[in-house]
N, C-alpha and C positions, 0 to 999 in steps of 0.2 A: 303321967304321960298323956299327949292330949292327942286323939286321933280325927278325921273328918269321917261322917256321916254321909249318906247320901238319902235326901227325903224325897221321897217319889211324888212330880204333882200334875202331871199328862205326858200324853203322846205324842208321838207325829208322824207324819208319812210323806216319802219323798216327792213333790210336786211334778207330771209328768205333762209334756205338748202332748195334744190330742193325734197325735202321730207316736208316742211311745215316747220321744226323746225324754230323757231326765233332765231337769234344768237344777241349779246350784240353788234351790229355796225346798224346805221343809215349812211343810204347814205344822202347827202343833195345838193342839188344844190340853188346855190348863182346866184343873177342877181348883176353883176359885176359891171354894173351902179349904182348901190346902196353901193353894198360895198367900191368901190372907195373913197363914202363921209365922211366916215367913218376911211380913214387908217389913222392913225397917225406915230411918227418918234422917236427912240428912239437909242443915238449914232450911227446915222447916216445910219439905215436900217429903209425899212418902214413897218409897221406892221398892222395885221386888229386883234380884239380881237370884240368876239363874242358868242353869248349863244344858245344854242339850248334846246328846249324844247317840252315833248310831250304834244298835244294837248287833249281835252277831250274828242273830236271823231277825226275821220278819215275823212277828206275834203271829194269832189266829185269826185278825183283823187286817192283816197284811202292814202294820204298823210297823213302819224300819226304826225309828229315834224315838228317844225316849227323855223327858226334863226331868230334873232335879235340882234341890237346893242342896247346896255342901253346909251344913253347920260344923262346928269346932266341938268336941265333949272330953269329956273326961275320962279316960280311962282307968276301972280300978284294979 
């Protein structure tokens, strides 16, 4: 049976106006050593596909979303 993984490769935190307002953008920063394991090749350019998602609190960095790649494995 094959299930999906989730491989952790940065953060991110919700983008706010210098007035508090929230706006509908997340910043995220990527540890590139991670995401490199990840890129794949598709006619001949190389690509990273990725999910970002918010978390159910706010880390200890006040960090709301968190990226991941989904891979496919095997389970035994």
């Amino acid at each position: 049976m094959k299930s999906f993984k989730k491989n952790y490769i940065g953060k991110g935190k919700e983008v706010k106006t210098k007035a508090g307002k929230k706006l509908d953008i997340v910043k995220v920063t990527l540890k590139m050593t991670e995401v490199l394991k990840h890129k794949h090749e598709y006619e001949g350019e190389e690509y990273i596909t990725f999910e970002v998602a918010k978390m159910q609190k706010p880390d200890d960095f006040k960090r709301t979303h968190t990226a991941y790649v989904s891979t496919r494995e095997e389970e035994n």
